[in-house]
C-alpha positions in Angstrom: 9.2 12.3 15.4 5.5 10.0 16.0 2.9 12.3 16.7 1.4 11.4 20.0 -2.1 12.6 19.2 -2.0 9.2 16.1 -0.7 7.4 18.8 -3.5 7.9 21.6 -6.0 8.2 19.0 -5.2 4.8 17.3 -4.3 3.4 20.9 -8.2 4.6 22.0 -9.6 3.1 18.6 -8.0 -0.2 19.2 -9.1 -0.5 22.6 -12.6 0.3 22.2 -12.2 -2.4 19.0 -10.8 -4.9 21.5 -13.7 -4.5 23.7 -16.2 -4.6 21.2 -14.4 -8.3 20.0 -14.7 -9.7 23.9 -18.7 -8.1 24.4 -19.3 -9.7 20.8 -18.0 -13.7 21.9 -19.8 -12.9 25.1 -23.2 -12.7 23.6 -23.0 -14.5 20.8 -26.3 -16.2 19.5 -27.7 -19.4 21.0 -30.2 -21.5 19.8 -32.7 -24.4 21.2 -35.1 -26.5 19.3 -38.7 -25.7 20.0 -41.7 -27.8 18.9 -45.3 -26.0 17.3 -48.1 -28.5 16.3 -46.1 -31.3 14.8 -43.3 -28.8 13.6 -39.7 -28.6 15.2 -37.7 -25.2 14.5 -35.1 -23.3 15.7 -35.9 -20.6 18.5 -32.3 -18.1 18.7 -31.6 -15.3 21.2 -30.9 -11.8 20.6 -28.2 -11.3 18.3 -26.0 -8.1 20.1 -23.1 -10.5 19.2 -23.6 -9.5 15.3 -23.7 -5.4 15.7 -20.8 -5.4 18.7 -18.2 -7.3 15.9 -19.6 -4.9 13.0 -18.8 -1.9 15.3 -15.5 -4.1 15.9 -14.4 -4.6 12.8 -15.0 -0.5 11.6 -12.7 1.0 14.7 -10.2 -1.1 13.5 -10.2 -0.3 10.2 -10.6 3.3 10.6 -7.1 2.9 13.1 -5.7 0.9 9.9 -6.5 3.8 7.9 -5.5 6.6 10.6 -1.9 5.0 10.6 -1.5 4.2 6.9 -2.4 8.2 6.3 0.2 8.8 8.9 2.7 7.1 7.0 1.5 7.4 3.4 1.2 3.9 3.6 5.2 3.4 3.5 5.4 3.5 -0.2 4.0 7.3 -1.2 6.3 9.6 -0.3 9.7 10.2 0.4 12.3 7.4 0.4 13.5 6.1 3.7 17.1 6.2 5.2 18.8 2.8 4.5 19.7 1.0 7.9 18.0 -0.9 10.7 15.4 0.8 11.4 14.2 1.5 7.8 14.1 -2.5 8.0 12.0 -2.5 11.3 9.4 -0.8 9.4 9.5 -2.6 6.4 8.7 -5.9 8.7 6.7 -3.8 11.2 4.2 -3.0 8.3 3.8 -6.2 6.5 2.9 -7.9 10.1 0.3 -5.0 10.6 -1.2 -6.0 7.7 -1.4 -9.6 7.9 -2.8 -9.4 11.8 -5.0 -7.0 10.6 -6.1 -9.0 7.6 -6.7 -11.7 10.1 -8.6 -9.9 12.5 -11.0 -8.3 9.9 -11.9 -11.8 8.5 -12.5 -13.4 12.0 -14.6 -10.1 13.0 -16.2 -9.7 9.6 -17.1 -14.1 9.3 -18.3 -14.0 12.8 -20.6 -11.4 12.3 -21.9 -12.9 9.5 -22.1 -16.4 10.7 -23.6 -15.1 14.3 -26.6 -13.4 12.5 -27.4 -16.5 10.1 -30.9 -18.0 11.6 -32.5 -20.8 10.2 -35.6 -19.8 9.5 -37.4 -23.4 7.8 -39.4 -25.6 9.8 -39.5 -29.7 9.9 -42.0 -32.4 10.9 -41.2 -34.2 13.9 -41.1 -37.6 12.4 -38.0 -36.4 10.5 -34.6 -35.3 11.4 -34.7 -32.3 13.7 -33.7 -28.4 11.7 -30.2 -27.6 12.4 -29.7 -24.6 14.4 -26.3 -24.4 13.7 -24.6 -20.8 15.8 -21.4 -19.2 15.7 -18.6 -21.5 17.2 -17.2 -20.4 20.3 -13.5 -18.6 20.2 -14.5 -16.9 16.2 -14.7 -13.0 17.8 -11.8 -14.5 20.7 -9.4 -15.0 18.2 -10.8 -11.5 16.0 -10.0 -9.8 19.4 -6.7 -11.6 20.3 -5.5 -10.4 16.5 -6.2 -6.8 17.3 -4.6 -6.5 20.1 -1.4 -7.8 18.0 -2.9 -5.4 14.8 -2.2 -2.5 17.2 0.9 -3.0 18.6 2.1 -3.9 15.6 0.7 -0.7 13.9 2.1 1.8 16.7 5.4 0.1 16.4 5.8 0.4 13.0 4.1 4.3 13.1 7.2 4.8 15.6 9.8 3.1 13.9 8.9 4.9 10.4 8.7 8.2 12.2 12.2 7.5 13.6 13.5 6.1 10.2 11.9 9.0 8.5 13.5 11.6 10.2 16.7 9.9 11.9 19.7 12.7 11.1 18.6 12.8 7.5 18.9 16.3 6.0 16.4 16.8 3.6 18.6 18.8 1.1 20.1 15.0 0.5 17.0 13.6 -0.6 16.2 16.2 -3.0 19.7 15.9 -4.4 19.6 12.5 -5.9 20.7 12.8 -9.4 24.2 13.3 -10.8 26.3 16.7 -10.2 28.1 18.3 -13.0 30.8 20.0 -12.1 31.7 22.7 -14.2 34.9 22.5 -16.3 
């Protein structure tokens, strides 16, 4: 049976991670080009954005972790019951991996590219600096992915805890090898 309490708590970790995603493509860094005695350069606004996806991208992880402990990470630990839902999980956890994969990279890159400034200066008879920010959608599409991450991730907690324990005596398990009858 799934333990509520990892349910809630990964539930309250997700949503606080989803949150964190939406503030971070809310206030993602801008820039405008500002001139200084014959020098252009970049002038940027705060950058929030950069410590609202780091904060992201560690709730999330810490939920990934939370449900993988829960389930020993489907491969430690006692074989599962053949049958459909042993097969949910199997699916379950491979797509709670790959959307969670996908969300860490968007979170993690966005950060990264949301706290790069350029920081050189040009004249103004040349070509203007680039201030080059964080494309729009980068911490969207890290947000949208978690929200997938953690259905995904209760599902499959649920459908392993269901597989896990579905009817299955536990003398049967520890009874695998051959009998010998005696003669």
């Amino acid at each position: 049976m799934a333990s509520k309490l990892v349910l809630v708590v990964v539930f309250i970790l997700d949503l606080i991670a989803f949150a964190l995603a939406v503030a971070a493509e809310q206030r993602r860094s801008s820039a405008r080009l500002a001139t200084d005695a014959n020098l252009n350069y970049c002038v940027y606004n705060s950058d929030v954005a950069t410590g609202l996806g780091v904060g992201s991208f560690v709730l999330l992880m810490v939920s990934q972790v939370l449900i993988m402990a829960a389930t020993r990470c489907l491969c430690c630990g006692r074989a599962l019951r053949p049958g459909g839902s042993r097969t949910w999980a199997i699916f379950l956890f491979i797509t709670c991996w790959v959307a969670f994969f996908i969300a860490e990279v968007c979170l993690l890159a966005g950060s990264v590219k949301n706290a790069y400034h350029t920081k050189y200066r040009t004249y103004i008879t040349r070509h203007p600096p680039s201030c080059e920010t964080l494309r729009k959608g980068v911490f969207g599409a890290g947000a949208a992915f978690i929200v997938f991450t953690g259905i995904a991730s209760e599902l499959f907690y649920a459908t392993y805890s269901k597989t896990d324990h579905d009817g299955f005596l536990p003398q049967s398990r520890d009874n695998g090898g051959i009998r010998m009858g005696s003669m």
